[in-house]
C-alpha positions as CSV (number, residue, x, y, z in Angstrom):
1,X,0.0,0.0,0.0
2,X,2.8,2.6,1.0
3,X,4.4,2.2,-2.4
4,X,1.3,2.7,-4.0
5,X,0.5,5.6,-3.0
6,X,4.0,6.2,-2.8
7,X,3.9,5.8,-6.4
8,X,0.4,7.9,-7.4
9,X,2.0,11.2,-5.4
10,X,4.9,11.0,-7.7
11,X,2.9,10.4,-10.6
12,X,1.1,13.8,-10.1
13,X,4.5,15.3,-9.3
14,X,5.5,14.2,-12.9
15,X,2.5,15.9,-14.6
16,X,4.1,19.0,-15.3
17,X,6.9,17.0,-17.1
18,X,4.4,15.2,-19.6
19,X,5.1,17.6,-22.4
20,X,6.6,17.0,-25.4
21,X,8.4,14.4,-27.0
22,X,10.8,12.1,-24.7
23,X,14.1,12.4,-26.8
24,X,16.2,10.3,-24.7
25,X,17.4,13.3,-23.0
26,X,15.2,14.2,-19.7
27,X,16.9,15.5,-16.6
28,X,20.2,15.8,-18.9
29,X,18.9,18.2,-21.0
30,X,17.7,20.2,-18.5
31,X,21.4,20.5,-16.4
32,X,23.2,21.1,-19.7
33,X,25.6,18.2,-19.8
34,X,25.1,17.5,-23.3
35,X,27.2,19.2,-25.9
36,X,26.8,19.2,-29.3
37,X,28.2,21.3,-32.2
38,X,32.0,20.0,-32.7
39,X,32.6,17.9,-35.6
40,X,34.9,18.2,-38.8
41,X,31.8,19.0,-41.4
42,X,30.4,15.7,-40.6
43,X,27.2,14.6,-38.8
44,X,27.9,13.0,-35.6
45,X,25.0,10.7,-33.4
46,X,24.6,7.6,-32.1
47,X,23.5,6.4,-35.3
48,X,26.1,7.9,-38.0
49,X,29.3,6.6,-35.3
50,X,28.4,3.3,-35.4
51,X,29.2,3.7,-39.9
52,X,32.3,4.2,-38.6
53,X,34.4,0.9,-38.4
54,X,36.4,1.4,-35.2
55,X,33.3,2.5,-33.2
56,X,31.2,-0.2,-34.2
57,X,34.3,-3.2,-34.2
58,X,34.9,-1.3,-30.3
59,X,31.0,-1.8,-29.3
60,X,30.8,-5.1,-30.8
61,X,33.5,-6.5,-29.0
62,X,33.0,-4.9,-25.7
63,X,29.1,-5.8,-25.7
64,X,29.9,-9.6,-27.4
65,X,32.5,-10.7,-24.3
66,X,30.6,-9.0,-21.5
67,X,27.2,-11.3,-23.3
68,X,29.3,-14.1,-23.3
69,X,30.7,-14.1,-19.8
70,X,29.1,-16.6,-16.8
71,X,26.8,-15.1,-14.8
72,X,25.6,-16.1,-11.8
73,X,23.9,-15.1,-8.7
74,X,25.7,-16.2,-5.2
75,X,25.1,-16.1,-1.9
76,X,27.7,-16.2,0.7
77,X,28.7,-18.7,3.2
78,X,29.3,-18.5,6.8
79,X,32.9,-19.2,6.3
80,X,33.7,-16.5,3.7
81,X,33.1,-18.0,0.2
82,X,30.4,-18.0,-2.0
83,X,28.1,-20.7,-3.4
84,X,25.5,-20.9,-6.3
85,X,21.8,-19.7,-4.9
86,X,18.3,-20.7,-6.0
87,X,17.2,-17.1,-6.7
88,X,14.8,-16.1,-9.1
89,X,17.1,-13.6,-10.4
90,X,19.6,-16.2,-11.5
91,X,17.0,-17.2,-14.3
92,X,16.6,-14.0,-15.6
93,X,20.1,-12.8,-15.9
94,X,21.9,-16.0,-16.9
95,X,18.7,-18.3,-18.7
96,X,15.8,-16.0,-19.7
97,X,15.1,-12.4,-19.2
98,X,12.2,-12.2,-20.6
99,X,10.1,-13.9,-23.2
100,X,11.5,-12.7,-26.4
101,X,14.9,-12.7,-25.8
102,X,17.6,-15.1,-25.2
103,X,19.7,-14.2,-22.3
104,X,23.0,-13.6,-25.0
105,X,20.7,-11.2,-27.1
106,X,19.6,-9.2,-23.8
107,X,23.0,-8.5,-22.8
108,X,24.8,-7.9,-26.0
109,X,21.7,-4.8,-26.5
110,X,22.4,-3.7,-23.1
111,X,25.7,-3.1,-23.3
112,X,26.0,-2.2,-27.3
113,X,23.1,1.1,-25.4
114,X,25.2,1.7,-22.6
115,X,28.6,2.2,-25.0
116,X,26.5,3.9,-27.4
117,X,24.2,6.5,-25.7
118,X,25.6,6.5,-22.1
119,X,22.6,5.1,-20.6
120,X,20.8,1.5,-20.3
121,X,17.8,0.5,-19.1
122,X,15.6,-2.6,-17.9
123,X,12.1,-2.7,-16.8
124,X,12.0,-5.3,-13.7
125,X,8.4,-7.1,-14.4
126,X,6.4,-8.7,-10.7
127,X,3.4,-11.1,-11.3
128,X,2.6,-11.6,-7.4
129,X,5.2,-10.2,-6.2
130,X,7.7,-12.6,-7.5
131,X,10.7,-11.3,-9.9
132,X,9.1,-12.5,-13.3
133,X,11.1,-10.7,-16.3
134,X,13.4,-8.2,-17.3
135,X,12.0,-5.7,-20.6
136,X,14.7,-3.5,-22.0
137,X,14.0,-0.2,-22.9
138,X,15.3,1.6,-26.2
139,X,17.6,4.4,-23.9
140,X,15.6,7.5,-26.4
141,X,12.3,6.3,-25.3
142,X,13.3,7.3,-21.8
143,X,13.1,10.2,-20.2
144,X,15.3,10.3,-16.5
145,X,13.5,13.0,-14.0
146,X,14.2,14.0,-10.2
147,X,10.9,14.3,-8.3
148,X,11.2,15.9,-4.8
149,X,14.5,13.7,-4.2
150,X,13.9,11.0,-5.4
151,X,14.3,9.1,-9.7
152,X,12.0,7.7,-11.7
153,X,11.7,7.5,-15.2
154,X,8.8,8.1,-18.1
155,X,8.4,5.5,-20.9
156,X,6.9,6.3,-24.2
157,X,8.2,4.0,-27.3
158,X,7.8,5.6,-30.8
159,X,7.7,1.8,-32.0
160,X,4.0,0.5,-31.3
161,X,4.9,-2.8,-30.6
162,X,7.0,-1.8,-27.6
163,X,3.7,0.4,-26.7
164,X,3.5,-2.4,-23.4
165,X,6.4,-0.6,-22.5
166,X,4.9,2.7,-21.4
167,X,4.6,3.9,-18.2
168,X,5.8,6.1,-15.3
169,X,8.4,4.0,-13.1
170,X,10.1,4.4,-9.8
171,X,13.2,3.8,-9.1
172,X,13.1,0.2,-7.7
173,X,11.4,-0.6,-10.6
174,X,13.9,0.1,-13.1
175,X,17.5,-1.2,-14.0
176,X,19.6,1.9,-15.1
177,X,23.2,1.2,-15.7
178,X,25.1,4.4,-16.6
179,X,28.5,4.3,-17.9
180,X,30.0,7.8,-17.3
181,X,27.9,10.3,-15.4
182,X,28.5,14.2,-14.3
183,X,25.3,14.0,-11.6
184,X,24.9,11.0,-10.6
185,X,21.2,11.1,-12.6
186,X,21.9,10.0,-15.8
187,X,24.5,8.8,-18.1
188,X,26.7,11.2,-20.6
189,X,26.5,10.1,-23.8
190,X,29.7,9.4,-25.0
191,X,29.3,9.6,-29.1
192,X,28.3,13.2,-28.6
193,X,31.2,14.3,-25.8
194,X,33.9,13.0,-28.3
195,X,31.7,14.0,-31.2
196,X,35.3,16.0,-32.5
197,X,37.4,12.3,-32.1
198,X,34.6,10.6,-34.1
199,X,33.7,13.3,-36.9
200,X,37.7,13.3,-37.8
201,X,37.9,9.5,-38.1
202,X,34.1,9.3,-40.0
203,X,35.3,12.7,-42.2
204,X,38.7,10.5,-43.3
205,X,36.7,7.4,-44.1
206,X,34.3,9.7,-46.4
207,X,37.6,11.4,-47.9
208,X,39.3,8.2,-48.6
209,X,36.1,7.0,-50.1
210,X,35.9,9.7,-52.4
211,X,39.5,9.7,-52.9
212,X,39.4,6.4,-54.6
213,X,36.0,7.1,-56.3
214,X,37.1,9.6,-58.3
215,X,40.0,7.7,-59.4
216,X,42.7,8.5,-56.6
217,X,45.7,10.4,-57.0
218,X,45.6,12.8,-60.2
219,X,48.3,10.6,-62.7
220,X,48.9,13.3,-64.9
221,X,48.2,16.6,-66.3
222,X,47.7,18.1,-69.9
223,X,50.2,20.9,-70.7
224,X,50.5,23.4,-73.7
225,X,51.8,27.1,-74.3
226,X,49.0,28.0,-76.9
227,X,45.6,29.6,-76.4
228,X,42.8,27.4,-76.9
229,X,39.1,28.8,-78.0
230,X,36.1,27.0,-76.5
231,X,35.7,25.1,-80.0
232,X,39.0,23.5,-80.3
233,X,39.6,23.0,-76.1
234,X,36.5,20.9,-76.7
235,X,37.6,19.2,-79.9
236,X,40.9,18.0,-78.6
237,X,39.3,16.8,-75.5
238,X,36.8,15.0,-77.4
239,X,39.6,13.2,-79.2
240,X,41.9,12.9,-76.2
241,X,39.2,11.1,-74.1
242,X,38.2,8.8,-76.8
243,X,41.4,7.6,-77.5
244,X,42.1,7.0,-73.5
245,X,38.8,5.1,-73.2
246,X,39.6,2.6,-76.5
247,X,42.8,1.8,-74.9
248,X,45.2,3.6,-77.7
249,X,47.2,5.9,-77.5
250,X,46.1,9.5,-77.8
251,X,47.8,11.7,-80.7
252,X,48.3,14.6,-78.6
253,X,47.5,18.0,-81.0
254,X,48.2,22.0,-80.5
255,X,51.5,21.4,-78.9
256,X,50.1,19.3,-75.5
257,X,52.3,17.5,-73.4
258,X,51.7,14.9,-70.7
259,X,53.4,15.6,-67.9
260,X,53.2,12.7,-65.3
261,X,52.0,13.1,-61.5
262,X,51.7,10.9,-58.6
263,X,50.4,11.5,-54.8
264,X,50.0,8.1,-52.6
265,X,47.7,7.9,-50.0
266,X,50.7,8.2,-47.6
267,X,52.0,11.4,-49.0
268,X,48.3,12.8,-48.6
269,X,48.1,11.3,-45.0
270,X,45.1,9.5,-45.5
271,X,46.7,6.5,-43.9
272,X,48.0,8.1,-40.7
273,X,44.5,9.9,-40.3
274,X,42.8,6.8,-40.3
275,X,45.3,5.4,-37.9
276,X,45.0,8.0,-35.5
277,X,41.4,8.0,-35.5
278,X,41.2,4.6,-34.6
279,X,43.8,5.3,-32.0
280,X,40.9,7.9,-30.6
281,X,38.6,5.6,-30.7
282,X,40.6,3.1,-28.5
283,X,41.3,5.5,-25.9
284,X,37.9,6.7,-25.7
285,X,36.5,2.9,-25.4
286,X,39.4,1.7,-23.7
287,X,40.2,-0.8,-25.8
288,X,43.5,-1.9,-26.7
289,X,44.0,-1.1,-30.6
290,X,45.0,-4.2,-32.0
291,X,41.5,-5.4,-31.1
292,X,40.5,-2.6,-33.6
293,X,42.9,-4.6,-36.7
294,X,45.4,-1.0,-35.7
295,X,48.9,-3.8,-35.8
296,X,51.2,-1.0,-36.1
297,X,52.6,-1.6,-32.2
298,X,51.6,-4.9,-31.9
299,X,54.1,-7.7,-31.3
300,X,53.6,-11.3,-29.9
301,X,54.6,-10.8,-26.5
302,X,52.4,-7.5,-25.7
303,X,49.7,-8.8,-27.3
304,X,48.7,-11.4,-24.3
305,X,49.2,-8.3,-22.0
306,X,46.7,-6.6,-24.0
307,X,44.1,-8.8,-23.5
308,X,44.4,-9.2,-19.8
309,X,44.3,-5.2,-19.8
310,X,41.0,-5.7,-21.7
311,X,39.6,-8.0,-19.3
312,X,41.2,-5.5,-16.0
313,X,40.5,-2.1,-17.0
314,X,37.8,-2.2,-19.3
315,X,35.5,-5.3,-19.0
316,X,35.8,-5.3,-15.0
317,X,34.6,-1.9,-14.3
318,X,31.4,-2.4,-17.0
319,X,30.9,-5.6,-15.3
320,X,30.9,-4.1,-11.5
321,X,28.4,-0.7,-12.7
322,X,26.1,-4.4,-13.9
323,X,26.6,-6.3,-11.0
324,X,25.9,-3.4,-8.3
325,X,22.7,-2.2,-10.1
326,X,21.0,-5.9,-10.2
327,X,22.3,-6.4,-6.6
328,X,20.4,-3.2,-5.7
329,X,17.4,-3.7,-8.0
330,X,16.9,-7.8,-7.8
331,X,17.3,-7.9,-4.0
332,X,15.3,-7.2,-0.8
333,X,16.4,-5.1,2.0
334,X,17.0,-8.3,3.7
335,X,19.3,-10.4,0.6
336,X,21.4,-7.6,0.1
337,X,24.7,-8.7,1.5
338,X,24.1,-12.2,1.4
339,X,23.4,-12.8,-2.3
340,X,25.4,-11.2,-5.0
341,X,25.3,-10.8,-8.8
342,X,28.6,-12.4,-10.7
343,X,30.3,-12.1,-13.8
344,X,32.7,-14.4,-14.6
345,X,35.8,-13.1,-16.0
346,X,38.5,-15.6,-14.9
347,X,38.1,-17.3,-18.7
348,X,39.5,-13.7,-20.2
349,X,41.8,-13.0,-16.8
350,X,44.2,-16.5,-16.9
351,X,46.2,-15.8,-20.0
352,X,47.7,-18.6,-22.5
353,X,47.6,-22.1,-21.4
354,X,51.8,-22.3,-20.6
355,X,51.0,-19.5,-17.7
356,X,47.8,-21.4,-16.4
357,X,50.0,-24.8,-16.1
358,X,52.3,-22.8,-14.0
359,X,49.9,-21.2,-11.5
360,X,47.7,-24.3,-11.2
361,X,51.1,-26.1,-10.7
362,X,52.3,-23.9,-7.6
363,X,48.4,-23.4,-6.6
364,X,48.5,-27.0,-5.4
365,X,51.8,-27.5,-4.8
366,X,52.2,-24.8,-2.1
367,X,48.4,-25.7,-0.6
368,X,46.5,-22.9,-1.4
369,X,45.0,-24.4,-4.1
370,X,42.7,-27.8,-4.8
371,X,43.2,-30.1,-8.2
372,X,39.7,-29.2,-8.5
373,X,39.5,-25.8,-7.8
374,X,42.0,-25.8,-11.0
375,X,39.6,-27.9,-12.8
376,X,36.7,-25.8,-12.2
377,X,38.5,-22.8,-13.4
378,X,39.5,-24.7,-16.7
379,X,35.7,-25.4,-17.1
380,X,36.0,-29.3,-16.4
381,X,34.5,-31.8,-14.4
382,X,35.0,-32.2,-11.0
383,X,36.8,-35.9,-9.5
384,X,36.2,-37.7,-6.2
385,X,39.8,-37.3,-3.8
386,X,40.8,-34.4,-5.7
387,X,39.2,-31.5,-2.8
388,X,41.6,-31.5,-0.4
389,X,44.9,-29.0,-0.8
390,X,47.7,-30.6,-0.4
391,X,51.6,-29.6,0.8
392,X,55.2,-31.3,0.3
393,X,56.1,-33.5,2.6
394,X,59.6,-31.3,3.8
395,X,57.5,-28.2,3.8
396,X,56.9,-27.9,8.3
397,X,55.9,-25.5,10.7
398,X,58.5,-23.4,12.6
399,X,58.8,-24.8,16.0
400,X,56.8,-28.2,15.1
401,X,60.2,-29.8,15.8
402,X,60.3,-28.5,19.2
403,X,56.7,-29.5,19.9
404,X,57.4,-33.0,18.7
405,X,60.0,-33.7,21.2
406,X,57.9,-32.3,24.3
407,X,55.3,-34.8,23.1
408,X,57.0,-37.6,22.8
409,X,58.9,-36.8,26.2
């Protein structure tokens, strides 16, 4: 009852925001975070970045790994470790969020939103009280508002057969992961703060594409110390251009002469634009650039560091802003702190298999480790006698020596 008319005050509170369309902007709009109007002659949005290659290969494979990583809800033991737990929030993030979505579809969009526009969001759906689905919501059919201290959000999709979608929502009755924020409110969109980076690398894929459509680098030029009239200008390039599109070779008349010319695509710095645009657009999605095909510092032996820098300083800290929202959203009052949302990025973390073998190897050896703890980080079954850590048989105690002896005295 309490959050119902919890729930009917702040609808009334939100009349005065009903107006006009919902843009995807709300409360952001309103504090001026957005910031639009630097680009190099080139359209810049959510929509035209993802055209260009490096922000859509970044966003793929950000969204892709983070969709394919275990997930798992866990609830912690008495004696400091964590087991799996029979939540109904397990089904939904790791099985079936909802009914037209598999649970590698769900994620992939949620994170491909919240690298795209900044902001993600989830309607949490209760038949009976009970945790029964999870809806996304396209992030521009949301609008984020701040009602006498406290969030909600306004749904209205443009697409009528999201029209179930629409609604006014409290907080707790919303997933909204943010990715960057100024205000704690809602999420910066990041195509639009580095609209500059991304218009530069989209303006030298257009250039380059026109470059080569009109034939690339002039190979010559026409040259002559006579005046030409209209008439015979015209007449000579009549015959000149019919000559070059037979194949022959042109009879050159009125004292031309072809004079040769040749500009590469290096000399013109196409190439080191488009290099340093990717290079942008790693920095600005943290990804390492050899992900992004940019091989021009790339050598065997950094490239494994790479990755794990991928999996550290990129794909954790998506994953926590994830796993702190569902614990906060799935859980009462009374779970939080005993269960806990996981993603699972050992697989991406334990570099090549050589390295594994070695820290498995001294795992066990030195005790700290089980066979099949190792096991179950390598994805593989479990085997009976093969739980119990195990140490060298010179490896002792200091002062079990001493204790000994009084014993056996």
């Amino acid at each position: 009852m309490e959050k119902q008319r919890k729930k009917k005050g702040l609808k009334a509170a939100l009349r005065s925001w009903l107006i006009g369309p919902v843009g995807g902007t709300g409360l952001a709009s309103y504090m001026g975070i957005y910031s639009n109007g630097i680009d190099a002659g080139v359209t810049v949005n959510s929509d035209t970045a993802l055209r260009f290659t490096a922000v859509f290969a970044a966003i793929k494979i950000i969204s892709e790994n983070i969709a394919s990583l275990p997930k798992s809800v866990m609830m912690e033991k008495e004696d400091g470790g964590f087991e799996p737990a029979d939540h109904p929030a397990h089904t939904l993030i790791y099985d079936r969020p909802n009914g037209y979505m598999d649970v590698f579809t769900f994620w992939f969009t949620i994170i491909g939103w919240l690298l795209g526009r900044g902001n993600a969001f989830g309607i949490l759906r209760y038949e009976n009280g009970r945790l029964v689905a999870i809806d996304p919501v396209f992030p521009d059919w949301v609008k984020v508002v701040l009602v006498n201290g406290e969030k909600a959000y306004i749904v209205r999709a443009t697409d009528p057969d999201f029209a179930f979608l629409n609604g006014t929502y409290l907080d707790h009755e919303m997933l909204h992961f943010m990715l960057f924020t100024l205000n704690g409110i809602v999420g910066v969109d990041p195509i639009t703060y580095n609209a500059a980076a991304i218009g530069e690398g989209i303006a030298a894929q257009k250039y380059t594409s026109d470059f080569f459509r009109t034939g690339g680098a002039i190979k010559g030029t026409l040259e002559t110390d006579q005046a030409l009239g209209d008439e015979d200008y015209e007449k000579f390039m009549a015959h000149y251009q019919s000559s070059a599109t037979n194949g022959a070779t042109p009879l050159l008349e009125y004292g031309f002469k072809y004079k040769a010319v040749s500009i590469s695509p290096e000399a013109s710095q196409l190439l080191q634009a488009k290099t340093f645009s990717i290079d942008d657009i790693a920095r600005m999605f943290s990804v390492p650039p050899h992900m992004l095909a940019e091989l021009s510092h790339a050598t065997f032996s950094n490239i494994e560091q790479q990755n794990i820098f991928f999996g550290e300083y990129t794909l954790r800290p998506i994953c926590k802003r994830l796993e702190k929202q569902l614990e906060l959203k799935l859980f009462t009052d009374a779970e939080r702190g005993k269960f806990h949302v996981k993603f699972d990025l050992n697989g991406l973390m334990r570099g090549d298999a050589s390295a594994r073998a070695v820290f498995y190897e001294k795992g066990i050896n030195t005790g700290w480790l089980t066979p099949n703890e190792a096991r179950e980080f390598e994805g593989m079954k479990l085997l009976p006698g093969l739980d119990k850590p195990r140490i060298p048989l010179n490896y002792a105690t200091v002062g079990d020596d001493e204790t000994n002896k009084n014993e056996e005295q």
